[in-house]
C-alpha positions, 0 to 999 in steps of 0.5 A: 500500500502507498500513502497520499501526501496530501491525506495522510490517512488515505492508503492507496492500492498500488496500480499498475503504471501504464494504467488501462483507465485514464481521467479527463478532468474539464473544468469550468473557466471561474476560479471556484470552479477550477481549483475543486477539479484540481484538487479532485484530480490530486486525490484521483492520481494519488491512486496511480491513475493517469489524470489530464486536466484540459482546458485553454491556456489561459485558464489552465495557467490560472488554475496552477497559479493559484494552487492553494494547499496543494503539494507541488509533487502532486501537481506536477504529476497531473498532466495539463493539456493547453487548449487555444484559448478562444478570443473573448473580451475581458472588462473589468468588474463594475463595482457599481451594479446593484446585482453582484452577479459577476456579469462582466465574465460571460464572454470568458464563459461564452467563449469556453464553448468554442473547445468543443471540437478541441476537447472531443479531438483530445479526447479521442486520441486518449482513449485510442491508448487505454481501456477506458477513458473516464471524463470529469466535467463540470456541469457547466460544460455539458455543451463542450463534452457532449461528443464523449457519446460518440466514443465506445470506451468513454465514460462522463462523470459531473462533478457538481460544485455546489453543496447537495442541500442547494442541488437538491433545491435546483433540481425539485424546482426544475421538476416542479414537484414540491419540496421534500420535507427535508428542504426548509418551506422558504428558501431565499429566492433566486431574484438578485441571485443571476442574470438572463443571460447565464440563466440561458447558458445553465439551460443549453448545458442542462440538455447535455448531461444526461449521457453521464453516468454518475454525479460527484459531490465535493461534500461529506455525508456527515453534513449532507447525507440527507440530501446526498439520498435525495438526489440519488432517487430513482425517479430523479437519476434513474440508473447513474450513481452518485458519490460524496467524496468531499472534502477534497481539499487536503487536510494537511495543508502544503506551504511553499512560502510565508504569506505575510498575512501568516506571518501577522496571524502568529503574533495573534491569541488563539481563535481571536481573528475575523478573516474576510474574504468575497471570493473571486466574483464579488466586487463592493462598491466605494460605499460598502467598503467604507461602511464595511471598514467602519464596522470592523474598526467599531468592533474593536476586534482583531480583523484580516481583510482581503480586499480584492476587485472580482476576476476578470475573464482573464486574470491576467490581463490589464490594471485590478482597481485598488478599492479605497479605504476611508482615511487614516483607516489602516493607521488606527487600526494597525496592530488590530487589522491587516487588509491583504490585496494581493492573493492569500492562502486561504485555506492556511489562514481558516486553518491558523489556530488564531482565526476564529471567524470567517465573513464570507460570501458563502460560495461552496469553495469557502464553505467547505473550507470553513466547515472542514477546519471549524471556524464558523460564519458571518454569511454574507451572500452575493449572488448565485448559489451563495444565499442558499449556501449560507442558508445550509450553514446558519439554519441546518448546520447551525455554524454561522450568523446572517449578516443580512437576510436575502430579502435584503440584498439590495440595501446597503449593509451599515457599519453598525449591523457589520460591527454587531455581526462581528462582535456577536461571532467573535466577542460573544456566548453565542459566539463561543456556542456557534463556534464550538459546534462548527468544531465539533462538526469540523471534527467529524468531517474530518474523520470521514476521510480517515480510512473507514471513513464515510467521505473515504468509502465513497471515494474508494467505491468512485475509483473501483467503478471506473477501474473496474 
């Protein structure tokens, strides 16, 4: 047996090098969407299975830029293949618009459907070398894969990048069938949460899925078994399988330089830091951050901010707005705050014994982030998936606090609700209490992917049905 780095509890049975299956893993071009199928792909190699991560050059680089947790040796041996990358224009984020929907990044999306005939080329000259060609896809990509049909000895896989507790209430409402019991009657609605145009492009790729033969889920059935079950019913999947590998990011973090940050983090008490942090689709506006800033310096609490402008189509491109402070705000909290503008290493930093909370956006990235290294949330939900994730962790996890309800996305947040909410987390009995659950949870999470474990029966069963 051989041991992964990455998780040190997973043994792993030793294949023969020049394997007779191969993964195709083909991610969606958004960072929170590229790094869950890189992870995926470390933890599928470690398994002495050949893995290729396709995509253009622009994102491919992106996604090993940005590789955060990872062990380099891991990466390495994950064989990246550079498509052309499409033209598509590339503006920036307007910081200003009343909906938070990342729309200035369609055409990076809209332009990823031009792989198709690259992806399908590929694809057939792996599978002329191997028994079985298995292809991973985001379900966001179900237009560019759609040719695997056409290849004897090709399998399809989605792994879907959301929690299973908002799965379940996209497919009940596509369905039209009333909620299950085991969904809450009033879930926060979908206005303000997308655009028409990407409601369309979730649409063309939906027709495209059912060729697939099983879903992946990065999540554990310790938090979501219920819902896990819920999707797996026969009148919903028929004959395709499902599997809850998560969480897949390593659980014994890889650090190949000191972030500042960290650095700043070690001079902290235990459990003593909020850590704040949007994500990579959500820019504020000159008056949130005001109001935000405002409210962390009222707190009186120890703060590290990231403060970053959303991607752009393509992150490398052009000038990133540098957002502003309010005056002298950096000088009368030094020593209490650190705003960080550059990349940070997120996992490392919900992991450092000195963070004790996390405002977050709630994308299902930074919420299984959160959940797996047991600090709680202030949820604070943009767009997208994000209201209903943090519904799952306020309401059903019970491991966070509402900033503000969804019913109120679209009124300023004010510095004294920002300072209540911290101080509530962070400086309160029910701080303590939230913050002693997430922990117990975390603990639990963390055990499924010991040998034995829950998350590491279904990652084991996922790899014998595709090796067998």
């Amino acid at each position: 047996m051989a041991i992964c780095n990455d998780h040190p509890n997973y043994e792993l049975p030793i294949m023969e090098e020049k394997a007779q299956v191969a993964v195709m893993m083909v991610p969606f071009p958004a960072q929170g969407h590229l790094n869950q199928l890189l992870q995926l792909s470390c933890l599928i190699s470690s398994y002495k299975i050949p893995v290729y991560f396709v995509g253009s050059t622009t994102h491919n680089h992106q996604a090993k830029l940005r590789v955060n947790g990872l062990n380099p040796q891991d990466v390495d041996k994950i064989r990246f293949h550079d498509l052309p990358t499409p033209p598509f224009v590339s503006p920036s984020p307007n910081p200003n618009s009343t909906n938070k929907f990342p729309a200035h990044m369609q055409p990076a999306w809209n332009a990823s459907m031009n792989l198709r005939q690259s992806v399908f080329e590929y694809l057939r000259d792996i599978s002329s070398t191997v028994r079985r060609i298995i292809v991973v896809h985001d379900s966001l990509m179900g237009y560019v894969v759609q040719d695997i049909a056409t290849i004897p000895n090709a399998e399809s896989y989605v792994f879907n990048c959301t929690s299973t507790f908002t799965q379940v209430s996209y497919v009940w409402e596509g369905i039209g069938k009333p909620f299950p019991a085991e969904l809450p009657k009033e879930l926060p609605s979908w206005e303000g949460c997308s655009t028409d145009e990407l409601k369309e492009f979730a649409v063309s790729q939906i027709k495209h899925l059912d060729i697939r033969a099983g879903d992946i889920y990065n999540t554990s059935r310790i938090i979501e078994g219920t819902y896990v079950d819920l999707l797996a019913r026969e009148e919903i999947v028929g004959s395709r399988k499902a599997w809850a590998v998560g969480p897949i990011l390593p659980l014994k973090l890889y650090s190949n330089s000191q972030h500042k940050c960290l650095e700043w983090l070690d001079k902290k008490d235990p459990k003593s830091v909020i850590y704040i942090s949007f994500g990579t689709t959500v820019s504020m506006s000159d008056e949130e951050i005001n109001e935000l800033a405002l409210g962390l310096e009222q707190s009186k609490q120890n703060f590290l901010w990231v403060l970053r402008d959303a991607d752009k189509g393509d992150v490398l491109e052009g000038e990133v707005r540098r957002a502003e402070l309010p005056d002298g705000f950096e000088e009368r909290t030094r020593g209490v705050g650190m705003v960080v503008r550059d990349w940070a290493p997120q996992p490392e930093i919900l992991a450092h014994p000195s963070t004790g909370g996390f405002m977050s956006h709630c994308g299902w990235n930074s919420c299984i982030e959160s959940i797996t290294m047991g600090v709680p949330i202030a949820a604070w939900p943009m767009h997208s998936d994000q209201p209903r994730n943090a519904m799952f962790m306020t309401d059903m996890l019970k491991i966070g606090i509402l900033v503000r309800e969804w019913t109120q996305h679209g009124e300023l947040v004010k510095a004294s609700m920002i300072e209540n909410v911290v101080r509530r987390l962070m400086a309160s009995d029910e701080g303590i209490e939230i913050r002693k659950k997430a922990e117990e949870v975390a603990a639990a999470v963390r055990m499924s992917t010991d040998a034995g474990g829950v998350s590491r029966k279904e990652l084991d069963s996922f790899i014998a049905h595709i090796t067998r």
